[in-house]
N, C-alpha and C positions, 0 to 999 in steps of 0.2 A: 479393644474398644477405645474409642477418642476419652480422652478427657475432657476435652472443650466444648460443650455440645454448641451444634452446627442447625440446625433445624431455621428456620428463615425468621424467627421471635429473638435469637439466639443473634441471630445477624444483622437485624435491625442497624442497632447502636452503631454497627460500622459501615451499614451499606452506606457508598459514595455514590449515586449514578451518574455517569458519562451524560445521558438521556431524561428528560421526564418520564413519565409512566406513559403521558400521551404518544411520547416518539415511539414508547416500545410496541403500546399498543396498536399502533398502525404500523410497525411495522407486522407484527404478528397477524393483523388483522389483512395486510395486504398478500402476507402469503399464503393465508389459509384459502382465499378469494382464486389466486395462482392453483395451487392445489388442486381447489373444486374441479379450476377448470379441467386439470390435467386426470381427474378422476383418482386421483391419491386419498387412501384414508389414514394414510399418517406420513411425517415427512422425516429422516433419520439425518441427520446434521452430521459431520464428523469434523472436527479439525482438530489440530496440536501446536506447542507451543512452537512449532516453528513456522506455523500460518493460522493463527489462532482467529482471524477477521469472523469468521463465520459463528460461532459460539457468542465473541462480545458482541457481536450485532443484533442477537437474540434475547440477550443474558443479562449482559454488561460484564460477565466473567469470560478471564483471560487466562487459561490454565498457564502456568508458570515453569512444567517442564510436563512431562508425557502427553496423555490425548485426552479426549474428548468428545461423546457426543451430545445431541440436542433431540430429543424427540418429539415434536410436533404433531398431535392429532388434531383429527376434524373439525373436534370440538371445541378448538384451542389450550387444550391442559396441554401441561411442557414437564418432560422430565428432563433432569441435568446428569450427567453420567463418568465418571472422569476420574483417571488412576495419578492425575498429578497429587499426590496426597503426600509431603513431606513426613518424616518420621509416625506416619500413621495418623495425622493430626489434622483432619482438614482446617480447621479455622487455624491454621499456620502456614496453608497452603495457597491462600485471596482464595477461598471458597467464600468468605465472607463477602463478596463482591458480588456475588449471583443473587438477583433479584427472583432468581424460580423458587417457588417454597420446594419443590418434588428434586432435591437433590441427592444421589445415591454412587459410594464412591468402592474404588476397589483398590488394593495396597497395590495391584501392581509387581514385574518381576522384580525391581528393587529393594522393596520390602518383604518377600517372600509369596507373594501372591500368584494367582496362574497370572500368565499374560494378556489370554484372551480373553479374561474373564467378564474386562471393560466391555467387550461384544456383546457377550452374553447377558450383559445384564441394561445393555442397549438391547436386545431382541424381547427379553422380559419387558419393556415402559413399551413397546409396542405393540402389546395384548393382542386382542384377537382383529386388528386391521389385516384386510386381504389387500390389500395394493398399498404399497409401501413406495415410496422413493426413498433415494439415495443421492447426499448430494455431499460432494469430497470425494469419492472415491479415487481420484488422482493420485489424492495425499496420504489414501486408505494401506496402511503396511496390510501387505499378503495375508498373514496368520490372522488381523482382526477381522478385512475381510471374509475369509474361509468361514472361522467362525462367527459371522453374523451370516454370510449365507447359510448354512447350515442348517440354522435356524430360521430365517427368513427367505426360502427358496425363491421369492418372484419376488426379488428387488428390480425397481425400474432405475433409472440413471434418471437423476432428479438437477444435476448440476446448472443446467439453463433455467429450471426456473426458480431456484433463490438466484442465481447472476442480472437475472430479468428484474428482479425488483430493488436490486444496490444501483442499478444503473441510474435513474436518477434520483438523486437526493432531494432531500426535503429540506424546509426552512430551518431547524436546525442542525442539521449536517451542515448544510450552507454555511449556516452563522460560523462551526465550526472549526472548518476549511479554510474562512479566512483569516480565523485567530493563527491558525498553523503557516497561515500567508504572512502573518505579521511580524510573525516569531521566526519565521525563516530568513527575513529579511534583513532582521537584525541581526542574524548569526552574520550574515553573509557582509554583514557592514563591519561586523569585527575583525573578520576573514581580510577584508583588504584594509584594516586598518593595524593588522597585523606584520602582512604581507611585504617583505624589503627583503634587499639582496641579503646574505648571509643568517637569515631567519632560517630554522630548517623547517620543515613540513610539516611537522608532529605540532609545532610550537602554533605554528597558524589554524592545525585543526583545533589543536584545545582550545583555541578564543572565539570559533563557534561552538564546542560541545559548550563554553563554559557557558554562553548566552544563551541557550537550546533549555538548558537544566534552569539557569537561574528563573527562567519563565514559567516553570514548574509541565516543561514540556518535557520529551524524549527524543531521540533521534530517531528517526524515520527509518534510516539506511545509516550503517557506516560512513563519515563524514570524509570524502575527497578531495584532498589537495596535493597533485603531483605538478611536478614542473621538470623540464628539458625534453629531454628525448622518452621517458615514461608519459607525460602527457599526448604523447604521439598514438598511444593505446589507449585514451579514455581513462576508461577507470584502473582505480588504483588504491593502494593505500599508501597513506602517507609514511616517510619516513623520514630515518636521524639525517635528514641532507640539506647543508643550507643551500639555501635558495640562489642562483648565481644572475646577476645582470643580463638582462634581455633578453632572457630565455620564457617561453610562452610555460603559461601554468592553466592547470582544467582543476576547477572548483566544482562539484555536485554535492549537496547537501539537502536535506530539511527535515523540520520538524514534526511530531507528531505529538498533539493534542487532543485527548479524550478520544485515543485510537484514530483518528483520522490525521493523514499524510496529508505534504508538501512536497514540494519537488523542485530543486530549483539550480540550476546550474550556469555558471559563467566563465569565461576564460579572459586573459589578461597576458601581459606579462609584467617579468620584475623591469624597474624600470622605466626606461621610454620602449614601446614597439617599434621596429624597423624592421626594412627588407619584404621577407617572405612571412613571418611572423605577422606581421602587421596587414598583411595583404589576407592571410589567411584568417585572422580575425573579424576583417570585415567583410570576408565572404559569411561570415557564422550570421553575424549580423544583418546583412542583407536576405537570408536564408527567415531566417528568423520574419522579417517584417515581411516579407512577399508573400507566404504563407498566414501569415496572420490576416489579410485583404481576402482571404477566402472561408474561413473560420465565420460560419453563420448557421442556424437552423436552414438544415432542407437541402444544405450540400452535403458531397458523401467526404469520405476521407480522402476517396482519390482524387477530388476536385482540387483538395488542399494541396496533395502531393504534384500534380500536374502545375501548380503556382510554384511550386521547390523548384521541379525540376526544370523551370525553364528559366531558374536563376544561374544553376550553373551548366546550363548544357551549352557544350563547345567551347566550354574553357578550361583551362588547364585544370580544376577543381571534378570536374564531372565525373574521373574516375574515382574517388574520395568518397565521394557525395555518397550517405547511408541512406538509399530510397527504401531497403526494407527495414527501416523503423526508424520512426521520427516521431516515436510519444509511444504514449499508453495508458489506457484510464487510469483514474487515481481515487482514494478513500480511505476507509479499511485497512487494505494492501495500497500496498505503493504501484503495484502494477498491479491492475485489471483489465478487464476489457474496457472499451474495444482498441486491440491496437492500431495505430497509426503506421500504415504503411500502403505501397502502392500495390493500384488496384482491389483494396479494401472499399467494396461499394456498402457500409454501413455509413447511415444517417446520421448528420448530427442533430442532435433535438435538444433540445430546454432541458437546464438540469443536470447533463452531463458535467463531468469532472475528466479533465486531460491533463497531462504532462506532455508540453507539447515541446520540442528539442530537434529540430532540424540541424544536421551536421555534417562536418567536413571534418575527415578524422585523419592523417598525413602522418603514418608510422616514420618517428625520426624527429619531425615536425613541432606537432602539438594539433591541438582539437579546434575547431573552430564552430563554435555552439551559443547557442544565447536558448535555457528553458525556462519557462515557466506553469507554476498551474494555473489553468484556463476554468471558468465557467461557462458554459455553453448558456445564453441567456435567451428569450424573444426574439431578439432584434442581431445578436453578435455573440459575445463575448466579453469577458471582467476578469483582468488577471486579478489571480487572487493574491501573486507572488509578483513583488513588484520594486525590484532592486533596478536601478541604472541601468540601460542596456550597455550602454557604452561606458567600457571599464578602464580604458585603459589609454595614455597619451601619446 
C-alpha cells in the first residue's frame, strides 16, 4: 500500500493546471456531445508516456513512464487508470497532477504486478456501458489490448472522434501556442547567435535547450542542428563536429509549454552563402512564401500544395522538392493531423494549428526549408513562430 495518500484532497496542495477548470470542462463537455452523436455510452482513452497528448488533454496528467487510460462515461464521471506508479508510490509518480478525483493505479510488470492488469481495471471504471469506444488503439500494445477486449467484446474504434475535437483549438490553447511561438524563437535566436565556423553542433544545440528550459518550457522534439553533407538528410542529431565555413546547416527546433508544441525550422549556412548552397536556400524561401498566398479558410491543402509545386516545377529543384509532406497539425503532439501533402482535399478552417515546412532536400547538399507554426484564422493566417525568414548573407 502507498504511504503518501493520493486521493484528489491529498493532491490538492500540489495540483498545478496546464488549464482552468473552464478549459477542461469544455473540453469534456465537447466530447461527451461527440459521443452522443456516435451512440457511445462510455469513451476508453489510452495513451503512454511515449504519446501521452490524449490523457493530459483530459487530465492534465502526463504518466511519466508506462500507460494509461481515461474512462469517459455518458454522464461525464472520469476514471484515471495508469501503472506508471514509481516504487509503488503514486504521489512520486506526478499522479499528483491529475485533476480526476476516480484515480486507480496498478504496480505494473516492473514492480511485480500482472501486466494486463492496467486493462483490466480499465474494463472495471467502464461498468455496465454497452457501446464503448476506443480511441489509441494504435499505440494500444497487443497484451493490453486482448485483455481489455476480453472483457469488453464490442469495442468500437473511437480514434476520429477525440482527433475531431483537438482539431481546433480554443482561446486558451491559442493563448498557449503562441507562448511556445515566443519561446521558440528565442531558442532559435540563440541558435544563430551561437552558430560560427569551428563551433561544433552540440555546442549550438545547448544555447537553445538552454533558452527552451530557462523559460520554464521543454523541448518539443529533440533540438536539430546538423551541417555539411548530414544536412543533406534533414534531420539529425547534433554532434562533437565543428562547424566548417560555407557549408549549409538545417536547424529544427521548439518548444513546448503547458504540453502544447512549436515547430519551427531554418537553414543557413556558416558564413557567407555561395554557389549552390545559396541558390538552394532561396529556393526553401521562395517555397515557403508561395505557399503561404494560399493558406486561407476554405482552401484545401492541395490548393496550398499546387502553389509549391509550381515554384519549382521545371527546375533543376523539382526532383528534391518533398510534395508528399510539407507540414502537419500541431498541439499536444508535434504531429497531428491533418497532414500537409498533395492531393490531401481536407479543409482549412479557423482554429486549426499547422507546422507548415515546404522543402527541397539535396542529399550531399543541405535542406532548403523556411517552417513555421501557422494559425488558421477567419481571414488567413498568424504565424505564431516568427524568427527572420531570411538567415543567412
Amino acid at each position: 500500500m502507498p504511504r503518501v495518500p493520493y486521493d484528489l484532497e491529498s493532491r490538492r496542495p500540489y495540483l498545478a493546471q496546464a488549464f482552468s477548470d473552464a478549459e477542461y470542462d469544455r473540453r469534456v463537455t465537447t466530447l461527451r456531445h461527440a459521443m452522443e452523436r456516435e451512440g457511445l455510452d462510455a469513451l476508453c482513452v489510452f495513451a503512454s508516456a511515449a504519446s501521452p497528448s490524449a490523457i493530459a488533454y483530459l487530465t492534465n496528467y502526463t504518466p511519466a513512464f508506462g500507460s494509461a487510460f481515461c474512462v469517459l462515461r455518458a454522464d461525464g464521471t472520469m476514471t484515471v487508470i495508469t501503472d506508471a506508479v514509481l516504487h509503488g508510490e503514486p504521489m512520486h509518480s506526478m499522479i499528483w497532477m491529475c485533476r480526476v478525483a476516480d484515480v486507480r493505479v496498478a504496480l505494473g510488470p516492473v514492480y511485480g504486478g500482472a501486466a494486463d492488469e492496467i486493462a483490466s481495471l480499465a474494463a472495471d471504471a467502464v461498468g455496465a456501458a454497452q457501446r464503448v469506444g476506443l480511441a489509441g488503439a494504435s499505440s494500444l500494445p497487443y497484451g493490453l489490448h486482448a485483455a481489455l477486449a476480453s472483457r469488453l467484446p464490442h469495442l468500437y474504434p473511437a480514434d476520429h472522434v477525440f482527433a475531431r475535437i483537438r482539431l481546433e483549438k480554443s482561446d486558451e490553447e491559442i493563448a498557449v501556442m503562441r507562448h511556445a511561438g515566443v519561446i521558440s524563437d528565442d531558442a532559435m535566436g540563440a541558435v544563430f547567435s551561437a552558430l560560427e565556423a569551428g563551433v561544433e553542433e552540440t555546442v549550438v544545440a545547448a544555447a537553445a535547450v538552454q533558452r527552451i528550459i530557462a523559460h520554464g518550457a521543454r523541448e518539443a522534439f529533440a533540438t536539430c542542428v546538423v551541417g555539411g553533407e548530414q544536412a543533406g538528410l534533414k534531420h539529425g542529431m547534433p554532434r562533437l563536429r565543428p562547424m566548417r565555413d560555407g557549408e549549409s546547416v538545417f536547424i529544427d527546433l521548439g518548444a513546448a509549454y503547458h504540453g502544447y508544441a512549436a515547430d519551427t525550422s531554418r537553414c543557413t549556412a556558416v558564413g557567407r552563402a555561395t554557389g549552390r548552397v545559396r541558390e538552394l536556400l532561396t529556393v526553401g524561401a521562395d517555397l515557403y512564401h508561395a505557399g503561404l498566398g494560399a493558406i486561407r479558410p476554405g482552401c484545401t491543402i492541395d490548393d496550398v500544395s499546387n502553389a509549391l509545386l509550381a515554384v519549382v516545377r521545371g527546375t533543376r529543384y523539382e526532383p528534391y522538392y518533398c510534395a508528399g509532406g510539407f507540414g502537419h497539425g500541431i498541439g499536444m503532439s508535434v504531429i497531428e493531423v491533418p497532414g500537409l501533402f498533395a492531393g490531401n482535399t481536407t479543409e482549412l478552417r479557423p482554429r486549426m494549428t499547422v507546422a507548415y515546412e515546404p522543402m527541397v532536400v539535396v542529399e550531399g547538399l543541405g535542406t532548403g526549408v523556411v517552417e513555421d507554426t501557422l494559425l488558421i484564422t477567419e481571414t488567413g493566417y498568424e504565424r505564431l513562430t516568427n524568427y527572420p525568414v531570411m538567415t543567412w548573407s
